[in-house]
N, CA, C, O and CB atoms as a CASP TS submission, in Angstrom:
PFRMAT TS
TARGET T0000
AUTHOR 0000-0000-0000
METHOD Language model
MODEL 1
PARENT N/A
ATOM      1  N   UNK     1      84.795  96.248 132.953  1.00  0.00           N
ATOM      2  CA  UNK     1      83.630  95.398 132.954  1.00  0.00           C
ATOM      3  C   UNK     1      84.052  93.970 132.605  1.00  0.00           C
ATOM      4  O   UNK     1      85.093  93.777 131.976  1.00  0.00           O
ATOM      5  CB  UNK     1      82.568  95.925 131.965  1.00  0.00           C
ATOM      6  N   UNK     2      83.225  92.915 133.021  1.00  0.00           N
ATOM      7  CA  UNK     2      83.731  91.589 132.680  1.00  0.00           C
ATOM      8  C   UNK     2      82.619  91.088 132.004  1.00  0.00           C
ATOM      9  O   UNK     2      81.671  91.850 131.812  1.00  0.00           O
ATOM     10  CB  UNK     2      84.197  90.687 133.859  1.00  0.00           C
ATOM     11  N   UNK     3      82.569  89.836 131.577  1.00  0.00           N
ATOM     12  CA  UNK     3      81.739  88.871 130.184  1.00  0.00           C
ATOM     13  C   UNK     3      80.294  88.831 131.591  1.00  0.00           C
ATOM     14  O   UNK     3      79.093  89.101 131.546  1.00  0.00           O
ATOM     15  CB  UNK     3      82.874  86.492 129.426  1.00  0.00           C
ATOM     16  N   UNK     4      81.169  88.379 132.640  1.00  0.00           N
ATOM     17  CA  UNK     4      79.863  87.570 133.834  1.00  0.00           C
ATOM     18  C   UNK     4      78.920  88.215 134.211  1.00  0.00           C
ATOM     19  O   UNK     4      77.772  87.808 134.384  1.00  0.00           O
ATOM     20  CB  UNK     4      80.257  87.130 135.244  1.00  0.00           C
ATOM     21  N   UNK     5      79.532  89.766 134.439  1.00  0.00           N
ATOM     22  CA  UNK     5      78.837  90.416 135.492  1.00  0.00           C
ATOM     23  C   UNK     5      77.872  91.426 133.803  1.00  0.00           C
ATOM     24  O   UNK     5      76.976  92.223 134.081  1.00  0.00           O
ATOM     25  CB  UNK     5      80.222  91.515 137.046  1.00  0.00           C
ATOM     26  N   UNK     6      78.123  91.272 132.810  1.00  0.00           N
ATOM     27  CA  UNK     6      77.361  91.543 131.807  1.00  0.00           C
ATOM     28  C   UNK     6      76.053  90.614 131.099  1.00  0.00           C
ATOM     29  O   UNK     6      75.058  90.922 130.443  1.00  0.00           O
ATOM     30  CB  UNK     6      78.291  91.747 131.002  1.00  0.00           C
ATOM     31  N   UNK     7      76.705  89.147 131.674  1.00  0.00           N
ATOM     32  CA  UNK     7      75.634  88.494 131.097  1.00  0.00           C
ATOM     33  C   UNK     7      74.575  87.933 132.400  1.00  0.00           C
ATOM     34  O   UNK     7      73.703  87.064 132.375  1.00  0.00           O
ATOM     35  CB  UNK     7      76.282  87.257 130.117  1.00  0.00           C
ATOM     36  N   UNK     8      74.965  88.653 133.308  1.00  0.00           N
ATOM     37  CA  UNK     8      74.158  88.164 134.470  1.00  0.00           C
ATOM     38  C   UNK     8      72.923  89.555 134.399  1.00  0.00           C
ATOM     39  O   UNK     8      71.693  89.519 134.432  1.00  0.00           O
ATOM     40  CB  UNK     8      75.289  88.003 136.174  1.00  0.00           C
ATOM     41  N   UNK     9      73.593  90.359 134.323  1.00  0.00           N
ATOM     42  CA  UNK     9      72.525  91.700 133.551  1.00  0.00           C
ATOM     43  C   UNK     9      71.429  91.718 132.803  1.00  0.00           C
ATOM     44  O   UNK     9      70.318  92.167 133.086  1.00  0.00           O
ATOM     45  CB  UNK     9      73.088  92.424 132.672  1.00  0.00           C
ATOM     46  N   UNK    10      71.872  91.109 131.651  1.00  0.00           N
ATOM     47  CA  UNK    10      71.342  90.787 130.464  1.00  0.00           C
ATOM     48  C   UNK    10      72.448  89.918 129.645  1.00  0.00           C
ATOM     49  O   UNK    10      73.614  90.154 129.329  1.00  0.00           O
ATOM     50  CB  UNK    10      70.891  92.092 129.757  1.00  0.00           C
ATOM     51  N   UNK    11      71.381  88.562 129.393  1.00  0.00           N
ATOM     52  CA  UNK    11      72.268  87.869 128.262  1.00  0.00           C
ATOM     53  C   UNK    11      72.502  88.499 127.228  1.00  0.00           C
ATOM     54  O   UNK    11      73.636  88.645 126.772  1.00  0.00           O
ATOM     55  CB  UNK    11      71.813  86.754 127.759  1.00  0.00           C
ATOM     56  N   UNK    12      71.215  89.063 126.601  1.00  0.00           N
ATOM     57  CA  UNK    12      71.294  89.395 125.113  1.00  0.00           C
ATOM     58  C   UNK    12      72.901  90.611 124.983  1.00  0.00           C
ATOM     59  O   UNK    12      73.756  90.495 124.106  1.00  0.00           O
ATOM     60  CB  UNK    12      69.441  90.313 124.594  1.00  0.00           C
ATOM     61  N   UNK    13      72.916  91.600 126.017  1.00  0.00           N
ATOM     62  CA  UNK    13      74.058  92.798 126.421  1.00  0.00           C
ATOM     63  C   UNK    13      75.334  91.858 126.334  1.00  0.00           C
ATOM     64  O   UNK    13      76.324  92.324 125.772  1.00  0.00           O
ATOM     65  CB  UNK    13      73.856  93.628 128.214  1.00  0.00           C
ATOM     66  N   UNK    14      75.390  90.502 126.874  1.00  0.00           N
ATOM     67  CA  UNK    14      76.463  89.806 127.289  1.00  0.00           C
ATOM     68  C   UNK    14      77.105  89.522 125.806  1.00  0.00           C
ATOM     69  O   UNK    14      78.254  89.609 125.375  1.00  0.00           O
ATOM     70  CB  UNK    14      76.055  88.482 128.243  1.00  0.00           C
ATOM     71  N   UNK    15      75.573  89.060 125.086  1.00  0.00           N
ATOM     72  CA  UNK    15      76.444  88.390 123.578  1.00  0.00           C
ATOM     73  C   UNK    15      77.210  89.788 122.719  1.00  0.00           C
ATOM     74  O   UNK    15      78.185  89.820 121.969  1.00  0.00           O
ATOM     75  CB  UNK    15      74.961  87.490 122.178  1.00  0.00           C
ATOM     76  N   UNK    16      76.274  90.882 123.217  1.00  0.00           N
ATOM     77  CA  UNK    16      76.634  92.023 122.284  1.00  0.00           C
ATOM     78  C   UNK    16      78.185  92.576 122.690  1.00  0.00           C
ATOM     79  O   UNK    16      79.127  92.842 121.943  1.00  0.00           O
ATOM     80  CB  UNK    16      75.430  93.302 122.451  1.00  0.00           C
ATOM     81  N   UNK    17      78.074  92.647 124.260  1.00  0.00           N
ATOM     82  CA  UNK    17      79.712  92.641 125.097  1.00  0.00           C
ATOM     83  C   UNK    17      80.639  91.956 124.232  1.00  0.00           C
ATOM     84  O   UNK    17      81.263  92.534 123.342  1.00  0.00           O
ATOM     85  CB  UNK    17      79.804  91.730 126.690  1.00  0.00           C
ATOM     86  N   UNK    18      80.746  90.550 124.529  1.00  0.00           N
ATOM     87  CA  UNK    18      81.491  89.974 124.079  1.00  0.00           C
ATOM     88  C   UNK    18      81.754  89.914 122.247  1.00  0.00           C
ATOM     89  O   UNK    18      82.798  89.481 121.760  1.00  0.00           O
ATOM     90  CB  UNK    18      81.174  88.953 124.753  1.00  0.00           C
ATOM     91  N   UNK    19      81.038  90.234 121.741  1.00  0.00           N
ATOM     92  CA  UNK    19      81.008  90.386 120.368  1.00  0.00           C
ATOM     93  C   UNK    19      82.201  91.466 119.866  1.00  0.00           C
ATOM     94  O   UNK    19      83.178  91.295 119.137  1.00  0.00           O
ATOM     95  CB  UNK    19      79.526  90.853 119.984  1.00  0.00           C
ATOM     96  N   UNK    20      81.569  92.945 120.749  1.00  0.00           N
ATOM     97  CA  UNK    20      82.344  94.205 120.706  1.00  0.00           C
ATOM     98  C   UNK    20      83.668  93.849 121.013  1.00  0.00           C
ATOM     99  O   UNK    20      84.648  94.011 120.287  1.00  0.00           O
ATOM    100  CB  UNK    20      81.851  95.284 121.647  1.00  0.00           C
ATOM    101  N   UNK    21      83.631  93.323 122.208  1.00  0.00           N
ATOM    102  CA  UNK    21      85.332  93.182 122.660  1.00  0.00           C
ATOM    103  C   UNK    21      86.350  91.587 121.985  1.00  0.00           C
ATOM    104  O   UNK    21      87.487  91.162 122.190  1.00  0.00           O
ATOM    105  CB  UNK    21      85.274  93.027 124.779  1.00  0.00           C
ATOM    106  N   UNK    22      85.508  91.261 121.378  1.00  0.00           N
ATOM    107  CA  UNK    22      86.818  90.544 120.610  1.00  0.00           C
ATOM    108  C   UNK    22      86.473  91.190 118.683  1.00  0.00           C
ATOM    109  O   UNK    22      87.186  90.687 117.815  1.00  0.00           O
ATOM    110  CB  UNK    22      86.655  88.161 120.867  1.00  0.00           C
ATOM    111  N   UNK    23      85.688  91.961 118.368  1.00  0.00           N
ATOM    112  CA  UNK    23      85.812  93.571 117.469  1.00  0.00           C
ATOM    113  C   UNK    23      87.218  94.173 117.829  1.00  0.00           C
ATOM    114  O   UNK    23      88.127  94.419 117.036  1.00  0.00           O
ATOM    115  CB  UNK    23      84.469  94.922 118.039  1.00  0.00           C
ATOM    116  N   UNK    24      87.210  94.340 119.048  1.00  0.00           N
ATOM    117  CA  UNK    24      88.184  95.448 119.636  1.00  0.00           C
ATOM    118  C   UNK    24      89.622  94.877 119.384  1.00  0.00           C
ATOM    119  O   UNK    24      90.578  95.412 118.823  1.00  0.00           O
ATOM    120  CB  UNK    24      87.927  95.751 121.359  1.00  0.00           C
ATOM    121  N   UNK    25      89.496  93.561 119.995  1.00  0.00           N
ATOM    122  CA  UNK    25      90.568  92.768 120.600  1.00  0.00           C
ATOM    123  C   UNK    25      91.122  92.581 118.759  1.00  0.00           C
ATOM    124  O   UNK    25      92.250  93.061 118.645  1.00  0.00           O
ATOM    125  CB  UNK    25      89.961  91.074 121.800  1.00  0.00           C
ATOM    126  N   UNK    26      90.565  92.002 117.367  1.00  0.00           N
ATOM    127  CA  UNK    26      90.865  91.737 116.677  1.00  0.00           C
ATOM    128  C   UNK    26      91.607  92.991 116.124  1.00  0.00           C
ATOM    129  O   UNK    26      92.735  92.872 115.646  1.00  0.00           O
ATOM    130  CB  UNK    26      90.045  91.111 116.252  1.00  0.00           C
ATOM    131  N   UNK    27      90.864  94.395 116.201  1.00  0.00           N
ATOM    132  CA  UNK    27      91.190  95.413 115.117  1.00  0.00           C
ATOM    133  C   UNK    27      92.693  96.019 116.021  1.00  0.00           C
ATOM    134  O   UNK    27      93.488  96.781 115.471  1.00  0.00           O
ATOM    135  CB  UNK    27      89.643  96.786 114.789  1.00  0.00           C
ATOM    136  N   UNK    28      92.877  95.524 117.459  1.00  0.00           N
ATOM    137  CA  UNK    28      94.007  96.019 118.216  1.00  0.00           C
ATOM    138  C   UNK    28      94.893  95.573 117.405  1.00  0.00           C
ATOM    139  O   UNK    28      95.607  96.412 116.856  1.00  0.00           O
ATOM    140  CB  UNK    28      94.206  95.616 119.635  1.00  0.00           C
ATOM    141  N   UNK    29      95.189  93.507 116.967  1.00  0.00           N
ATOM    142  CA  UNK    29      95.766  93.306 116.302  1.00  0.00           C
ATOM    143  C   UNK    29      96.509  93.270 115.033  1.00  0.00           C
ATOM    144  O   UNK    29      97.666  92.942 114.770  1.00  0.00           O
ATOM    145  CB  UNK    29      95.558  93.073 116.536  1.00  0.00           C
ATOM    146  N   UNK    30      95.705  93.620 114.449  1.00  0.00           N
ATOM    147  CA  UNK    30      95.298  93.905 112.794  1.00  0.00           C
ATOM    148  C   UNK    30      96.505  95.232 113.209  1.00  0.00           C
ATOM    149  O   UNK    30      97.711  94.993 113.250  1.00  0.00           O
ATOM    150  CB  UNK    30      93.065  94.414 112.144  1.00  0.00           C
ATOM    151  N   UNK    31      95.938  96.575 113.484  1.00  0.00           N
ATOM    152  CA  UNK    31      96.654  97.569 113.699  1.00  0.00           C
ATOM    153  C   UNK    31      98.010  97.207 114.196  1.00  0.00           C
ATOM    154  O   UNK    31      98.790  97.423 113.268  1.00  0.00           O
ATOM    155  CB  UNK    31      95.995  98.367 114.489  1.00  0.00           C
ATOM    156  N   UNK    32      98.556  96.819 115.090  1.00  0.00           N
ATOM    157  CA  UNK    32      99.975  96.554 115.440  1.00  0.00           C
ATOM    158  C   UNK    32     100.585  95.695 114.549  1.00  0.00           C
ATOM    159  O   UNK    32     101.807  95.750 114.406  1.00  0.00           O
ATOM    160  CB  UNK    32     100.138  96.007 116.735  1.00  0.00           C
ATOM    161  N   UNK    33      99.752  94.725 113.785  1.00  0.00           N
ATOM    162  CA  UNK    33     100.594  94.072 112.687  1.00  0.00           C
ATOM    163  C   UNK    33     101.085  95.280 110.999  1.00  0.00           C
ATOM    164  O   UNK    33     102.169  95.388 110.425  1.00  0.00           O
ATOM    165  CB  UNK    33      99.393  92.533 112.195  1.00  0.00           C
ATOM    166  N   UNK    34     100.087  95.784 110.784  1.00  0.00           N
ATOM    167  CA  UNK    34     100.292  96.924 110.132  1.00  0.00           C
ATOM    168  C   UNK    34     101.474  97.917 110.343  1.00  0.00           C
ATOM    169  O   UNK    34     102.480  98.242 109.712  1.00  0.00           O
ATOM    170  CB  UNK    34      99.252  97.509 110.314  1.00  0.00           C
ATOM    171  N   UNK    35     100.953  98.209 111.385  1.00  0.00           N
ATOM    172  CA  UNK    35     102.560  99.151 111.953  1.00  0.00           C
ATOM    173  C   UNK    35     103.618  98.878 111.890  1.00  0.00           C
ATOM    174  O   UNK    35     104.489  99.674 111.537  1.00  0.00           O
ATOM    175  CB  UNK    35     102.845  99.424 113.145  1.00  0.00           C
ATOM    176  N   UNK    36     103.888  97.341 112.306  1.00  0.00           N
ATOM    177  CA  UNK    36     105.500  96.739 112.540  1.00  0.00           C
ATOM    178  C   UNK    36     105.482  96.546 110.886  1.00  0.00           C
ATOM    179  O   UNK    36     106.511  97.115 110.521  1.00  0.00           O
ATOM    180  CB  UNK    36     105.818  94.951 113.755  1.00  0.00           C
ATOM    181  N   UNK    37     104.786  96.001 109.677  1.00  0.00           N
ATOM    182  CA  UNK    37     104.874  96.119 108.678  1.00  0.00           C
ATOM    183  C   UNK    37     105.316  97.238 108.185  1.00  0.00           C
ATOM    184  O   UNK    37     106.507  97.228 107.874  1.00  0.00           O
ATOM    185  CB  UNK    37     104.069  95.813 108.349  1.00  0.00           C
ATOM    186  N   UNK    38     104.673  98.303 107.998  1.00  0.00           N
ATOM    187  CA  UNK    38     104.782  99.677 107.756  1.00  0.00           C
ATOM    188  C   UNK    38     106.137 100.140 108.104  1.00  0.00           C
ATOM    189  O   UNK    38     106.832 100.737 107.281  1.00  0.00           O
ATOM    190  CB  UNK    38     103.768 100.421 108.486  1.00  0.00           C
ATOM    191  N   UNK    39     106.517  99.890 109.258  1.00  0.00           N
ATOM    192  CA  UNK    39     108.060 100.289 109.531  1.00  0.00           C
ATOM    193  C   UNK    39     109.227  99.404 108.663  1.00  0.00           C
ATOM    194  O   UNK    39     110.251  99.819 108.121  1.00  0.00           O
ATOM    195  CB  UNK    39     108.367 100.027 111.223  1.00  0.00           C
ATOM    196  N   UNK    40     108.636  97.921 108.746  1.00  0.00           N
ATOM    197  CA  UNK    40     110.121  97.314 108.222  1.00  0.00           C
ATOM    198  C   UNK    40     109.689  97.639 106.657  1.00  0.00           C
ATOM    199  O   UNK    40     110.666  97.747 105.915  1.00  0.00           O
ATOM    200  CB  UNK    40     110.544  95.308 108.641  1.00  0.00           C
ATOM    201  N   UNK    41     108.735  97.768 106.188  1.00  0.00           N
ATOM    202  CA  UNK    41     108.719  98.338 105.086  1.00  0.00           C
ATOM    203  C   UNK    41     109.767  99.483 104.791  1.00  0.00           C
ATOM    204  O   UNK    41     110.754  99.468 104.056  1.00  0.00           O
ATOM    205  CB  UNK    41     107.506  98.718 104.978  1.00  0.00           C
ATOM    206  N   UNK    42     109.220 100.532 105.634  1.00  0.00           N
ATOM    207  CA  UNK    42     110.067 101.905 105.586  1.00  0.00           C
ATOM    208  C   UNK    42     111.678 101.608 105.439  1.00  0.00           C
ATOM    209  O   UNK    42     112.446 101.976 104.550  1.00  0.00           O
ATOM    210  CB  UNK    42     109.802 102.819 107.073  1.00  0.00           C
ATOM    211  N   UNK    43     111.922 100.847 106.570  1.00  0.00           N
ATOM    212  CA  UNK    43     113.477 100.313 106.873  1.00  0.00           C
ATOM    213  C   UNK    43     114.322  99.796 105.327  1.00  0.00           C
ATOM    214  O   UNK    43     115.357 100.157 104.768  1.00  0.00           O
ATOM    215  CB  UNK    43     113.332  98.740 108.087  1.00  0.00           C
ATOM    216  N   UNK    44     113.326  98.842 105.049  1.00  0.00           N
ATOM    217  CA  UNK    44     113.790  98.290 103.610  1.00  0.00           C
ATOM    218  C   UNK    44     114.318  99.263 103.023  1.00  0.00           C
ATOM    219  O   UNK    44     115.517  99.519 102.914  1.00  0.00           O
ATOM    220  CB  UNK    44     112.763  97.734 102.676  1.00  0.00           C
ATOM    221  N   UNK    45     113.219  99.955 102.542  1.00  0.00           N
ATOM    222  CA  UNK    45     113.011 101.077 101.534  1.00  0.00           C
ATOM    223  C   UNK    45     114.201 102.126 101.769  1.00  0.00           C
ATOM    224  O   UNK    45     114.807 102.428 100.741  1.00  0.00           O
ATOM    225  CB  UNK    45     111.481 101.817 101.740  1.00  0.00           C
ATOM    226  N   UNK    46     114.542 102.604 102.712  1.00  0.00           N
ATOM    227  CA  UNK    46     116.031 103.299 103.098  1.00  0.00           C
ATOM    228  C   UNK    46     117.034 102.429 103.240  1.00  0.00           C
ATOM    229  O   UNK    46     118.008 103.084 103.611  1.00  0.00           O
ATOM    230  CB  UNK    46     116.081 104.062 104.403  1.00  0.00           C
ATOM    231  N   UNK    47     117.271 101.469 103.156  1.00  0.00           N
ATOM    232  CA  UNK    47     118.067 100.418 103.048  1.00  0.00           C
ATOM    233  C   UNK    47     118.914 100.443 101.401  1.00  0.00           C
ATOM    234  O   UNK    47     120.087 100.764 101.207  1.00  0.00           O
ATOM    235  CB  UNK    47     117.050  99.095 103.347  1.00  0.00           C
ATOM    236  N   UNK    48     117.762  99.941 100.228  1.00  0.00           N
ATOM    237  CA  UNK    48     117.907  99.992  99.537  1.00  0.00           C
ATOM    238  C   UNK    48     118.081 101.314  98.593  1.00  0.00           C
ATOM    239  O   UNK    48     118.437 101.410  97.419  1.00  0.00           O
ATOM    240  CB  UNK    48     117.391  99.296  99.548  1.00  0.00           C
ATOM    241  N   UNK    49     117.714 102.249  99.506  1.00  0.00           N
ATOM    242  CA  UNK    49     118.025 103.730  98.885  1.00  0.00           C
ATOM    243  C   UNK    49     119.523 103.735  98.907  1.00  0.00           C
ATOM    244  O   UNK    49     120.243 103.930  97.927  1.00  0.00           O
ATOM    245  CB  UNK    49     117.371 105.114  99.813  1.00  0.00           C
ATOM    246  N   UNK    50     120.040 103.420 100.551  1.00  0.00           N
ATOM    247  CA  UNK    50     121.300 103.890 100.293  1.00  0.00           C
ATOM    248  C   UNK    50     122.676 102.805  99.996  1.00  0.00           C
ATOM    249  O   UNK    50     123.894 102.816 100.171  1.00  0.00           O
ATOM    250  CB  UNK    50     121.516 104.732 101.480  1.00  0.00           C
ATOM    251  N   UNK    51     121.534 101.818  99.391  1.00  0.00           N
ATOM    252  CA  UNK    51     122.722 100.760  98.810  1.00  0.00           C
ATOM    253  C   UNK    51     122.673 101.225  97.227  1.00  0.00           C
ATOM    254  O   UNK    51     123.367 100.743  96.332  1.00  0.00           O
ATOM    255  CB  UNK    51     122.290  98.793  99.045  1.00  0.00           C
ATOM    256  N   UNK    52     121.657 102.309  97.083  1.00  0.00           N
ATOM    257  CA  UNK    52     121.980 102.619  95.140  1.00  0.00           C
ATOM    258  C   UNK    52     122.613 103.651  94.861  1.00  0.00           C
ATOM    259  O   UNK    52     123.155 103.957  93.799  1.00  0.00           O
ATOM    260  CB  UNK    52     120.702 102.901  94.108  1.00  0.00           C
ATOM    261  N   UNK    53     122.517 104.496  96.329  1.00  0.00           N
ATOM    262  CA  UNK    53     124.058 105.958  96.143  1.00  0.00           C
ATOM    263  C   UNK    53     125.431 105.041  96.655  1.00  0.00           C
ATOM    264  O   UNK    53     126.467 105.201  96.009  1.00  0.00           O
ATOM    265  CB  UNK    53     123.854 107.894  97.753  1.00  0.00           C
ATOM    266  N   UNK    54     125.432 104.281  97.576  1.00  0.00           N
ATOM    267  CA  UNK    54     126.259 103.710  97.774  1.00  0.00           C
ATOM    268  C   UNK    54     127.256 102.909  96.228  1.00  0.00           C
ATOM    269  O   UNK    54     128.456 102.723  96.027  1.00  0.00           O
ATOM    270  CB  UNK    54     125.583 102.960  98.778  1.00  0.00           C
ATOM    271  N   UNK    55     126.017 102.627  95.431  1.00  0.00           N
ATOM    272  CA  UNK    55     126.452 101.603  94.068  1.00  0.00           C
ATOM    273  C   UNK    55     126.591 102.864  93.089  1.00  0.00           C
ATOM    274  O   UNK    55     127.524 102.761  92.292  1.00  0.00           O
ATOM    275  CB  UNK    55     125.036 100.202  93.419  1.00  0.00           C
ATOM    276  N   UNK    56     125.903 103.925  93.016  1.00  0.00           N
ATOM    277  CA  UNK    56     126.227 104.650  92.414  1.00  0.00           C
ATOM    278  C   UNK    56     127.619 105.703  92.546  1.00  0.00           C
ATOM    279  O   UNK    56     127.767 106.390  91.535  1.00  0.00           O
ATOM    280  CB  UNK    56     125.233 105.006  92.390  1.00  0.00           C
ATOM    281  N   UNK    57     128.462 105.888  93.432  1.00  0.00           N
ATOM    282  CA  UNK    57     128.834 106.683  94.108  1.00  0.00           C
ATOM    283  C   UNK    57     130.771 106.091  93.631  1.00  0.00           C
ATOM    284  O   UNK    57     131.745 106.740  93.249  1.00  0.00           O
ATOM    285  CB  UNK    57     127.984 106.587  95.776  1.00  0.00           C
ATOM    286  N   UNK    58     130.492 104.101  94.012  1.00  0.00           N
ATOM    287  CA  UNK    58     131.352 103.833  93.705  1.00  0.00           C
ATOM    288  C   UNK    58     131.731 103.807  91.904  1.00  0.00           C
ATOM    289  O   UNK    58     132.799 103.959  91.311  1.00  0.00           O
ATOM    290  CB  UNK    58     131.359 102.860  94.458  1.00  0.00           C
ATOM    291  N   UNK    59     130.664 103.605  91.529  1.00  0.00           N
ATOM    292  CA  UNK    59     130.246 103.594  89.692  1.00  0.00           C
ATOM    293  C   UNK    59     131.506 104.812  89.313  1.00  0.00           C
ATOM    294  O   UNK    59     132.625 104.704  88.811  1.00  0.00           O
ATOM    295  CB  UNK    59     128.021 104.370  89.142  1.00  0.00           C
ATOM    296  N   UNK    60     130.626 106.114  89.879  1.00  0.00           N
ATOM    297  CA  UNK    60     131.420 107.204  89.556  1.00  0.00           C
ATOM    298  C   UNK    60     132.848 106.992  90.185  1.00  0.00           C
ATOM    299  O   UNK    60     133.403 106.788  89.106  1.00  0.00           O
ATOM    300  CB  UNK    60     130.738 108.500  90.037  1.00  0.00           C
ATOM    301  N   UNK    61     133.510 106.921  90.779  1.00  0.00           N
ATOM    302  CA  UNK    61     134.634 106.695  91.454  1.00  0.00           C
ATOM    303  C   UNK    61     135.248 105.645  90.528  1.00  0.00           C
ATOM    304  O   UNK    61     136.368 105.884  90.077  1.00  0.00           O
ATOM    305  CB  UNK    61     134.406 106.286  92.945  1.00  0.00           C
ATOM    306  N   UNK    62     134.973 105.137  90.381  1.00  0.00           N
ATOM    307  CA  UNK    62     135.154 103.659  88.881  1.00  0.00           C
ATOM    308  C   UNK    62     135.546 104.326  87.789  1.00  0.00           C
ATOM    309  O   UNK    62     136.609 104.006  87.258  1.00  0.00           O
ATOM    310  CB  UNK    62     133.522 102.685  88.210  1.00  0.00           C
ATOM    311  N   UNK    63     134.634 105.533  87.180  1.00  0.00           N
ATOM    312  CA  UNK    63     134.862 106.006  86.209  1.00  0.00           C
ATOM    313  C   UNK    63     135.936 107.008  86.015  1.00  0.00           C
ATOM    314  O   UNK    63     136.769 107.197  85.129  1.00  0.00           O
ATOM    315  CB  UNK    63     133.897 106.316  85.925  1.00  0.00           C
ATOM    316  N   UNK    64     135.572 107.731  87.411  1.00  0.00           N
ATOM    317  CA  UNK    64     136.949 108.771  87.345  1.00  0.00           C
ATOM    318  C   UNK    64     138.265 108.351  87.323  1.00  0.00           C
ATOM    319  O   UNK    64     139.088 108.963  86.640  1.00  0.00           O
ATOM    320  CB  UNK    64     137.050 109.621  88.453  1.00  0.00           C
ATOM    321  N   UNK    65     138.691 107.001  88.246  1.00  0.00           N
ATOM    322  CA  UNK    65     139.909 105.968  87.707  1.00  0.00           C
ATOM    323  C   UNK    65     140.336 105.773  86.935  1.00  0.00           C
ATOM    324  O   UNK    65     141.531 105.912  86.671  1.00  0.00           O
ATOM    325  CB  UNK    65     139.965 105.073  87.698  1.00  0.00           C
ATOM    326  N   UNK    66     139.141 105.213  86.028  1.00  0.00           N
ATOM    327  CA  UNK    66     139.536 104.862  84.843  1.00  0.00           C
ATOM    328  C   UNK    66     139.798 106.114  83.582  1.00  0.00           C
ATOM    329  O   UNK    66     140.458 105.815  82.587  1.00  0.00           O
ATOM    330  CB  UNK    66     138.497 103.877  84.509  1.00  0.00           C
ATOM    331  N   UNK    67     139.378 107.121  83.699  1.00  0.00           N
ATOM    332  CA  UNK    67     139.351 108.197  83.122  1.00  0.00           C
ATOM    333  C   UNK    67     140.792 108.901  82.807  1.00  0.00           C
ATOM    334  O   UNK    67     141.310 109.371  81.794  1.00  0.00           O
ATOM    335  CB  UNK    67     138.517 108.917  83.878  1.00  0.00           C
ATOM    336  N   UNK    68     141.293 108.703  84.541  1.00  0.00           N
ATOM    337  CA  UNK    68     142.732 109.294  84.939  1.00  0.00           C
ATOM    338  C   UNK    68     143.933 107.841  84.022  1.00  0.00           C
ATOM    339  O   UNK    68     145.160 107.922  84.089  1.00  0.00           O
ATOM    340  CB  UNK    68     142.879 109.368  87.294  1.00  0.00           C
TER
END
């Protein structure tokens, strides 16, 4: 459907059309910004997981050196 052939119908339908579809058009955005958030979030978050076994891992390896 288009804005024209809605407000040639009915204006009042046209304002309500166009109202809905930039509703739509905004919450499309909103949602895909969330998501790509949500992921590099995630990404971080395993990132920094395995830079603290990584830090931990050498710690121990440190200690057993020094031990020997």
């Amino acid at each position: 459907m288009e804005q024209e052939n809605v407000d040639t119908y009915n204006p009042t339908f046209g304002k309500i059309f166009k109202w809905l579809r930039l509703a739509i058009d905004t919450r499309k955005v909103d949602i895909t910004t969330r998501k790509a958030m949500s992921k590099k979030a995630r990404e971080n978050r395993e990132s920094l997981i395995q830079q603290s076994s990584d830090r931990d891992e050498a710690r121990a390896k440190m200690i057993e050196e020094t031990e020997e």
